[in-house]
Backbone as ProteinMPNN parsed JSONL, in Angstrom:
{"seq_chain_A": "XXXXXXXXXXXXXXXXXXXXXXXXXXXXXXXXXXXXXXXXXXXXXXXXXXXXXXXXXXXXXXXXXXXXXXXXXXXXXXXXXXXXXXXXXXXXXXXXXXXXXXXXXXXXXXXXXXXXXXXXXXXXXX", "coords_chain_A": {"N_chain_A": [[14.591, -10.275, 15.202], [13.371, -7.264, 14.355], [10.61, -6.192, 12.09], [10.767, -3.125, 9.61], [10.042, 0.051, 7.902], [11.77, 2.72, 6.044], [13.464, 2.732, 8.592], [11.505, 2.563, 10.606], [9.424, 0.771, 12.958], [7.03, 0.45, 12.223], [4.761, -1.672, 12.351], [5.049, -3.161, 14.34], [3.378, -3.267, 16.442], [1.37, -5.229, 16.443], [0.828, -8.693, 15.48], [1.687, -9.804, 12.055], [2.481, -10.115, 8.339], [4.762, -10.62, 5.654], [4.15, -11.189, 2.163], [4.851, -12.092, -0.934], [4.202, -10.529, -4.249], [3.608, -11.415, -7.496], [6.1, -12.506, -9.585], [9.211, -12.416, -12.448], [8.275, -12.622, -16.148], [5.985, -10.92, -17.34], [2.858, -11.452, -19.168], [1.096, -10.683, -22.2], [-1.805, -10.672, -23.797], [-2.176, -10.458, -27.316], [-4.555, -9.924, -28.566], [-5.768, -8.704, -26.224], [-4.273, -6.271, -26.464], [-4.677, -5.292, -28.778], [-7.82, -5.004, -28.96], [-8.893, -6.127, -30.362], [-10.769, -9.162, -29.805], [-10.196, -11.628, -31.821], [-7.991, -11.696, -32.144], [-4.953, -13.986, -32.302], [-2.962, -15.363, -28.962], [0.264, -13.89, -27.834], [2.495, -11.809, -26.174], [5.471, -11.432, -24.419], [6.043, -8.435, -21.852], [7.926, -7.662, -21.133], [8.913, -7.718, -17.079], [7.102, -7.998, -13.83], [6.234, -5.891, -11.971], [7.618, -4.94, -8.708], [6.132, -6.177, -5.878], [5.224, -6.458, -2.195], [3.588, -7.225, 0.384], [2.109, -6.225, 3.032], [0.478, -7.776, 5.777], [-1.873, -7.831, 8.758], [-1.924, -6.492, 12.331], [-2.876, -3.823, 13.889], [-1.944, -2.647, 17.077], [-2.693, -1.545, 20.513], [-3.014, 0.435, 23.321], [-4.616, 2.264, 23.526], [-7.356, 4.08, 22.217], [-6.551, 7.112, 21.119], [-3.769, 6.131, 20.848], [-3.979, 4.092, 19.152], [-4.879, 5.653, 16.938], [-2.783, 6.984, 16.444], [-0.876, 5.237, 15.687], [-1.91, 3.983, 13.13], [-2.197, 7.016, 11.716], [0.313, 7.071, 11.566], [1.183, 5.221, 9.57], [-0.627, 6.191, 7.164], [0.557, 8.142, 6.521], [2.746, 7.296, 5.236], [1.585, 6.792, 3.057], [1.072, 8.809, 1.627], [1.147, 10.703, -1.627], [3.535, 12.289, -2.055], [5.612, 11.306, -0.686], [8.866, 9.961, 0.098], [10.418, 7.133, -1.39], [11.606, 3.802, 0.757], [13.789, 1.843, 2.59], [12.123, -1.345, 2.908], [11.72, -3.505, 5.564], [11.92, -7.491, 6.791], [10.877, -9.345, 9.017], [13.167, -11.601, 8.994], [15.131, -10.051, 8.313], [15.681, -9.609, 5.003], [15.588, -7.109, 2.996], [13.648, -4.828, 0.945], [14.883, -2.07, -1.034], [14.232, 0.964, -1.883], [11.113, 1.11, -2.272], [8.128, 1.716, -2.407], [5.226, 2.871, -0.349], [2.092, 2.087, -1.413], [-0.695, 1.945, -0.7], [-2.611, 1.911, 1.879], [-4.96, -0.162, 3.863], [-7.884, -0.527, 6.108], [-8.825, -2.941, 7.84], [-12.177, -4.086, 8.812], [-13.705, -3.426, 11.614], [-12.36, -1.393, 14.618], [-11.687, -3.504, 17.065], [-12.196, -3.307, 20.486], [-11.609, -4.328, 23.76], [-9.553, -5.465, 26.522], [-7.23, -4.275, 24.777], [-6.989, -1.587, 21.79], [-7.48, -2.818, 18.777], [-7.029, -3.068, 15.36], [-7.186, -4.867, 11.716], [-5.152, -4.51, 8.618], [-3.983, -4.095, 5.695], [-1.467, -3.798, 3.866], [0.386, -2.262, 0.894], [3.307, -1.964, -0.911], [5.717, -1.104, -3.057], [7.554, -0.989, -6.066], [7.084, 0.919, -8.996], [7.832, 1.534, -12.491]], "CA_chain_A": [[14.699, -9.035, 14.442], [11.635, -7.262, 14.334], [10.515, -5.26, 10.752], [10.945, -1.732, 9.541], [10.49, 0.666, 7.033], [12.583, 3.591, 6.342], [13.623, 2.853, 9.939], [10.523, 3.138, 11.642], [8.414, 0.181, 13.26], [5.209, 0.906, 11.769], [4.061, -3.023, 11.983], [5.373, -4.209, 15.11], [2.734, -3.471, 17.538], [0.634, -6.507, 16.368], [1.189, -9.829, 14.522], [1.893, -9.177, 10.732], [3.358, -11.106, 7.819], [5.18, -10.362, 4.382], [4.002, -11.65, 1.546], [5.7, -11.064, -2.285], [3.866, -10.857, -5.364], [4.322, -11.716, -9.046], [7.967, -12.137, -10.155], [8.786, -12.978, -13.79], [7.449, -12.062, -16.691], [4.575, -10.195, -18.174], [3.01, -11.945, -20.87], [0.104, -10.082, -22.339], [-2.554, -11.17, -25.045], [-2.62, -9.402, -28.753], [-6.571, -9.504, -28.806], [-6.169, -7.309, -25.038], [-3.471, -4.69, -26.757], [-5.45, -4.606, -30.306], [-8.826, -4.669, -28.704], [-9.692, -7.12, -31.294], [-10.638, -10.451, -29.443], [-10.242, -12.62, -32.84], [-6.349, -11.942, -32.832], [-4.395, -15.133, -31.188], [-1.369, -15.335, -29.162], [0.944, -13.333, -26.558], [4.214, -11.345, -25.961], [6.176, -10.829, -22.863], [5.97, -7.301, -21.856], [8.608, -7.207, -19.859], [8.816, -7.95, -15.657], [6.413, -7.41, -13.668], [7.109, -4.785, -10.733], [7.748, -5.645, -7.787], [5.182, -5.565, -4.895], [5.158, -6.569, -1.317], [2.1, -6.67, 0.625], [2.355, -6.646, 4.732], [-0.713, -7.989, 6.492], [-1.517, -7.728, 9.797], [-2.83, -6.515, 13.071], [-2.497, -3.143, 15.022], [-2.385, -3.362, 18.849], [-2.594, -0.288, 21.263], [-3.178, 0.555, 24.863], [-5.75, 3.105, 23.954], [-7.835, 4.685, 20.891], [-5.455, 7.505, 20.539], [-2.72, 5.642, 20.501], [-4.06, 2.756, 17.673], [-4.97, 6.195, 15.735], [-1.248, 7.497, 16.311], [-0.373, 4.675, 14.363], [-2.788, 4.753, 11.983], [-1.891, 8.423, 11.322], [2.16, 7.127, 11.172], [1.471, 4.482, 8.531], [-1.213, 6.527, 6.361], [1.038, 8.904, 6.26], [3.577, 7.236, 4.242], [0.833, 6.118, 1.653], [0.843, 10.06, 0.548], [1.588, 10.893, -2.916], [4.513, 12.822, -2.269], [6.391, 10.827, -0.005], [9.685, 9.447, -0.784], [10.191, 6.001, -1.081], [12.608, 3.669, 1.252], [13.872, 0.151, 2.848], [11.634, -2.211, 3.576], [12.424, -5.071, 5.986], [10.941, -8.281, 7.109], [11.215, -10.501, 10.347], [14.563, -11.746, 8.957], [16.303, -9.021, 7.569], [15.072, -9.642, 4.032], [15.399, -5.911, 2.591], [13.483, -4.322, -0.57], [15.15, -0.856, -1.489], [13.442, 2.005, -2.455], [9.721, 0.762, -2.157], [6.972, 2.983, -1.719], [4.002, 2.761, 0.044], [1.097, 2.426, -2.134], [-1.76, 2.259, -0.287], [-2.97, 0.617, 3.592], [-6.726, -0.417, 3.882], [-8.423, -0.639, 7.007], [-9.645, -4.103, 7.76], [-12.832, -4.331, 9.611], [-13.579, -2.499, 12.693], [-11.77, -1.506, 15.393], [-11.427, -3.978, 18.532], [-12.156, -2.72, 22.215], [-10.809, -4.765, 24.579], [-8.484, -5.154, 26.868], [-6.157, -3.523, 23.565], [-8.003, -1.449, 21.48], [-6.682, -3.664, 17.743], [-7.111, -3.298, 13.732], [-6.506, -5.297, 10.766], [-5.084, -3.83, 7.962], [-3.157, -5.0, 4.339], [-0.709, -2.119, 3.075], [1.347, -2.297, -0.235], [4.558, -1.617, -1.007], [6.338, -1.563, -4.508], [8.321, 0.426, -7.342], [6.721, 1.7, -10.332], [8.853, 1.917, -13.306]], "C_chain_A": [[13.293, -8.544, 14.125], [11.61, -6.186, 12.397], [10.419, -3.717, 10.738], [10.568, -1.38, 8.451], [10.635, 2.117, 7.127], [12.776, 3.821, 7.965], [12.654, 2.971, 10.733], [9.806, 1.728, 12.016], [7.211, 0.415, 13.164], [4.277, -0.427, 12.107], [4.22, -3.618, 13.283], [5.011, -3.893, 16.484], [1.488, -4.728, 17.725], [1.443, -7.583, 15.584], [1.278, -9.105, 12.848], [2.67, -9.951, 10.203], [3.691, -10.451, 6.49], [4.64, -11.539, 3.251], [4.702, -11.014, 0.084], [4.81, -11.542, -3.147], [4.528, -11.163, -6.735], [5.545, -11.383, -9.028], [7.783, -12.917, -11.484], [8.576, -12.185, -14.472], [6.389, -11.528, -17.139], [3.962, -10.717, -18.832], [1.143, -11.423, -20.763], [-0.691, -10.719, -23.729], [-2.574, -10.128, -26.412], [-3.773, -9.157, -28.759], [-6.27, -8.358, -27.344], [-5.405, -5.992, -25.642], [-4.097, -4.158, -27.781], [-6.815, -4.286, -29.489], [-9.925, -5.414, -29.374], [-9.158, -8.666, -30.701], [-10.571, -11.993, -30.459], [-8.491, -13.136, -33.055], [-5.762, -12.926, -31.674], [-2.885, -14.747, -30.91], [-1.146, -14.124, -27.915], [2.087, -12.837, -26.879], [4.387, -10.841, -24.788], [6.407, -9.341, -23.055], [6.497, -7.059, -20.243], [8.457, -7.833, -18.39], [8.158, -7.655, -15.387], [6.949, -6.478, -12.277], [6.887, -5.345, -9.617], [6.652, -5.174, -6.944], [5.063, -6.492, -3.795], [4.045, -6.014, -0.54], [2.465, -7.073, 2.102], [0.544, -6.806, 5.246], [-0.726, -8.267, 7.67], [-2.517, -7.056, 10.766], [-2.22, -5.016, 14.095], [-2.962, -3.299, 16.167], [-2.132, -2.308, 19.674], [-3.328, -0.404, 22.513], [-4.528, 1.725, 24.935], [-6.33, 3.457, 22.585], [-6.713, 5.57, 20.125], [-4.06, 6.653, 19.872], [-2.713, 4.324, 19.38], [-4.01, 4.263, 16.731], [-3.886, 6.757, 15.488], [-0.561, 6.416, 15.307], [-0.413, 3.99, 13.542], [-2.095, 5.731, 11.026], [-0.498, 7.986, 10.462], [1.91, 6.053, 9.542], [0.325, 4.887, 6.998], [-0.693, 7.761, 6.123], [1.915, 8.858, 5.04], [3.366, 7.307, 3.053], [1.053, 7.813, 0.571], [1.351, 10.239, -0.953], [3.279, 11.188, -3.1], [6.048, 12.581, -1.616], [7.64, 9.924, -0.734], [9.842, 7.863, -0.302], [11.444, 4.927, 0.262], [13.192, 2.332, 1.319], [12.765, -0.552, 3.694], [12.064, -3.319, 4.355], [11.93, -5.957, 6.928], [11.945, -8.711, 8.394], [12.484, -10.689, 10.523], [15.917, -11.261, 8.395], [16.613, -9.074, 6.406], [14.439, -7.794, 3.82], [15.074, -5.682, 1.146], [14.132, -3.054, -0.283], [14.298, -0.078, -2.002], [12.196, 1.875, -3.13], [9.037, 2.124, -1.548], [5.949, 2.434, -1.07], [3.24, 3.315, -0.436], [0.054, 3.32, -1.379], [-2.0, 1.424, 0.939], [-4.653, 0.683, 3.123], [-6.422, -1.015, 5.327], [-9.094, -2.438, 6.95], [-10.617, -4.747, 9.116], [-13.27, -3.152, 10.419], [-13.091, -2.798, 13.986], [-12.441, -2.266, 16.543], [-11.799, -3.507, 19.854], [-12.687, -3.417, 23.031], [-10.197, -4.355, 25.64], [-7.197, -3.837, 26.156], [-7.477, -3.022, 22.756], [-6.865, -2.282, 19.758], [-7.656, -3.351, 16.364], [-6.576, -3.426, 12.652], [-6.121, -4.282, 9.627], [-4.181, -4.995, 6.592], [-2.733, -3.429, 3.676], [0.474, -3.1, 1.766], [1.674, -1.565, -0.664], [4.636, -1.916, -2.08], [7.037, -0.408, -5.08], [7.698, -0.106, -8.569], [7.976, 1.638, -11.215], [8.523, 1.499, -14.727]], "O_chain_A": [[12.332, -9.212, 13.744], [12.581, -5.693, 11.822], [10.037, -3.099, 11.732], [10.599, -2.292, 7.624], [9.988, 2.801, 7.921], [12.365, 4.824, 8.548], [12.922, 3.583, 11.767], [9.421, 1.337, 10.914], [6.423, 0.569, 14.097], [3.06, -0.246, 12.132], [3.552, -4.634, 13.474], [5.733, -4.045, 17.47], [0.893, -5.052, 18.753], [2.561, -7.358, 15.122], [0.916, -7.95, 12.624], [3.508, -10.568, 10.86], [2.841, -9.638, 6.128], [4.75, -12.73, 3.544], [5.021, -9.834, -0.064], [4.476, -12.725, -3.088], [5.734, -11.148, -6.98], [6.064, -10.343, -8.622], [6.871, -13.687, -11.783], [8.552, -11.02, -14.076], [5.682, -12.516, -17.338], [4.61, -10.582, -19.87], [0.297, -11.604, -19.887], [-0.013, -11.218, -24.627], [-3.06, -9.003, -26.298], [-4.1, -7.993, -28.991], [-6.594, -7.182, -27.508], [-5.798, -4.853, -25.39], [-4.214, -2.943, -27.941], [-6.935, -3.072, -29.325], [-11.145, -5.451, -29.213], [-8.076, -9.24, -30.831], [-10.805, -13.126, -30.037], [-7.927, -14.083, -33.603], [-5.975, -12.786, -30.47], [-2.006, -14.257, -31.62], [-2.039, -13.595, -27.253], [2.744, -13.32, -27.801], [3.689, -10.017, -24.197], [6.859, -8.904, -24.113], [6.106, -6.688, -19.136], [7.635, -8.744, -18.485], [7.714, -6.782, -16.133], [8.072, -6.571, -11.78], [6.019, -6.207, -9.479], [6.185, -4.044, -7.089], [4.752, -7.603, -4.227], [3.588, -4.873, -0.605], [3.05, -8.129, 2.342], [-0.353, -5.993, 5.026], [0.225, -8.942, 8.064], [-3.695, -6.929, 10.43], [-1.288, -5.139, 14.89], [-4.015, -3.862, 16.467], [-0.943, -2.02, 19.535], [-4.175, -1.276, 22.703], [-5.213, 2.01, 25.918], [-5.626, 3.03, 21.67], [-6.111, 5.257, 19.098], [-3.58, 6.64, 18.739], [-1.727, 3.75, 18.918], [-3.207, 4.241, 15.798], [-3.746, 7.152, 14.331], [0.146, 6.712, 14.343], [0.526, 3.361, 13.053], [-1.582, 5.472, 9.938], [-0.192, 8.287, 9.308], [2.559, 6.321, 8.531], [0.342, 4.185, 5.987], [-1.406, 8.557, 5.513], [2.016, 9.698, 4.146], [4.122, 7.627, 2.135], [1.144, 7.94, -0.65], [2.3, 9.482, -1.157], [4.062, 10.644, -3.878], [7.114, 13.171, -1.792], [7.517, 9.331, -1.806], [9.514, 7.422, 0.799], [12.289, 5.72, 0.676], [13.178, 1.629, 0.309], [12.561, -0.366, 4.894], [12.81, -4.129, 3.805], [11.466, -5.452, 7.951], [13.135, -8.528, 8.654], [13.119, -10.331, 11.515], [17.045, -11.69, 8.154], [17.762, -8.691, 6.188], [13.389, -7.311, 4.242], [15.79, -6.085, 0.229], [13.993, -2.768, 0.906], [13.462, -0.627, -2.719], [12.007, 2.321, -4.262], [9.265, 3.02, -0.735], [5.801, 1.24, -1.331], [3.12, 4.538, -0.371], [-0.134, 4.535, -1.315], [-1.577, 0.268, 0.972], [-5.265, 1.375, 2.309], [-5.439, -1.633, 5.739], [-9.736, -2.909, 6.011], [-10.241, -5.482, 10.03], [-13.214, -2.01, 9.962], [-13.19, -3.893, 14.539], [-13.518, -1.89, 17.004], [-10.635, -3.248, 20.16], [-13.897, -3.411, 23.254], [-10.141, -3.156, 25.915], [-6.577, -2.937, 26.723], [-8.59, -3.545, 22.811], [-5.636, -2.213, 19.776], [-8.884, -3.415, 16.412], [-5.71, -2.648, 12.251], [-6.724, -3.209, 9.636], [-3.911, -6.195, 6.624], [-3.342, -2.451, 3.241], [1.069, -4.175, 1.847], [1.064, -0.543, -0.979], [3.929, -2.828, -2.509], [7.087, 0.76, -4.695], [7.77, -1.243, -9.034], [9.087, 1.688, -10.689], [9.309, 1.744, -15.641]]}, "name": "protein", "num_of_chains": 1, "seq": "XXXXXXXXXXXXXXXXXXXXXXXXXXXXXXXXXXXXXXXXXXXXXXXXXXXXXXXXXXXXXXXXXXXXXXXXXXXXXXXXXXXXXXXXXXXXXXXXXXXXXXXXXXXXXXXXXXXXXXXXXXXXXX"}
């Protein structure tokens, strides 16, 4: 089963892996919310949100075509975009995740393939 989001193979022209962050609670310090580092102690503030981070490797037959999808997966990151399903290797689905933000990792490859790393995250706000 290969991965998707909102239906699209954005990931699965190179290697790439899911990773999940923090689950649980929150727990925050009184000295960080007062501002006064003398006050002791903590309260849970709630869950923390969810966030999924894909890391990984684009792989293309030519320049254009690594920056075609490039273009497709810095597209999603936009502000105004709506959010969708994410889904991993084994059909392990988040719901209505957004795409934060992708980062570039490194510089591009040229090769045989022209190839570049990247680390994009996914999550809901709330």
């Amino acid at each position: 089963m290969g991965s998707s989001f909102k239906g699209n193979d954005l990931f699965g022209s190179g290697p790439h892996v899911f990773e999940l962050g923090r689950q649980g609670r929150r727990i925050v310090s009184l000295a960080a919310l007062s501002g006064d580092p003398s006050i002791e102690g903590t309260i849970e503030s709630g869950d923390h949100e969810l966030r999924v981070t894909v890391k990984g490797r684009l792989v293309a037959e030519s320049e254009s075509a690594l920056w075609a999808l490039r273009d497709a997966i810095a597209a999603e990151a936009a502000f105004e975009v709506a959010g969708g399903n994410l889904v991993d290797h084994h059909g392990r689905t988040w719901s209505g995740v957004k795409l934060f933000w992708v980062e570039w990792d490194g510089a591009v490859d040229r090769g045989r393939t022209w190839s570049i790393g990247y680390e994009a995250l996914f999550g809901i706000t709330g």
